[in-house]
N, C-alpha and C positions, 0 to 999 in steps of 0.2 A: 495189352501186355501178353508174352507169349504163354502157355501152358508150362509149366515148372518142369513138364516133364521133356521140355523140349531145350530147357534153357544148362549151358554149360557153365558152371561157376568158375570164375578165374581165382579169385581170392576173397580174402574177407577185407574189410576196410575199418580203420578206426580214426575218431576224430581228435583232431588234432591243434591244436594253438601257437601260431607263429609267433616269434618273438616280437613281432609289429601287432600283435592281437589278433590276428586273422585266423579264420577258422576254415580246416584245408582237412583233405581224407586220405590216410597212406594205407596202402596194404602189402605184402611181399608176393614178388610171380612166385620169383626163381631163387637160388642162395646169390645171385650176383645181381639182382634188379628186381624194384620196386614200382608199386605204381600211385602217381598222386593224382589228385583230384583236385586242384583252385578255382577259387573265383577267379572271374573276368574280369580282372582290374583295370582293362581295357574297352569295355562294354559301352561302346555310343549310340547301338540302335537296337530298337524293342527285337529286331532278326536276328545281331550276333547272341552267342552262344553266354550261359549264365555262369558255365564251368568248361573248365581245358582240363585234360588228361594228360599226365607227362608221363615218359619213362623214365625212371632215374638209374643209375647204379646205386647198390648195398653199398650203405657206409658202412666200414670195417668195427667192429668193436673190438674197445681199447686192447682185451684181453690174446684179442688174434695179429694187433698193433705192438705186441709186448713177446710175443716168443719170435725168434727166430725161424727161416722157414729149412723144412724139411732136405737134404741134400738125398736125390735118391743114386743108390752105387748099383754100380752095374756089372 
């Protein structure tokens, strides 16, 4: 592993429970994308991989799903 002082942190990650019971890692880059972390639910040989990385986009909360947006004048 490399020296801490070498290493750049993307984000923090927290665990998580699928509605299927699955246990998966999200954390946020950016305000519009997040990143997870699954299991290989696809996993047939001891070489592929144990977890895949996705990028997702930020789901909206409800509260920025509820105001109307901004009209800027010019």
């Amino acid at each position: 592993m490399a020296d801490n002082s070498t290493l750049i942190r993307l984000t923090g990650l927290w665990r998580n429970e699928s509605k299927a019971g699955d246990t998966f890692l999200a954390g946020s880059l950016s305000p519009s994308s997040k990143l997870l972390i699954l299991p290989n639910g696809h996993k047939q040989k001891d070489s592929d991989p144990d977890y895949i990385a996705y990028l997702a986009p930020q789901e909206k909360k409800a509260e920025d799903q509820q105001q109307p947006a901004k009209q800027s004048r010019l």
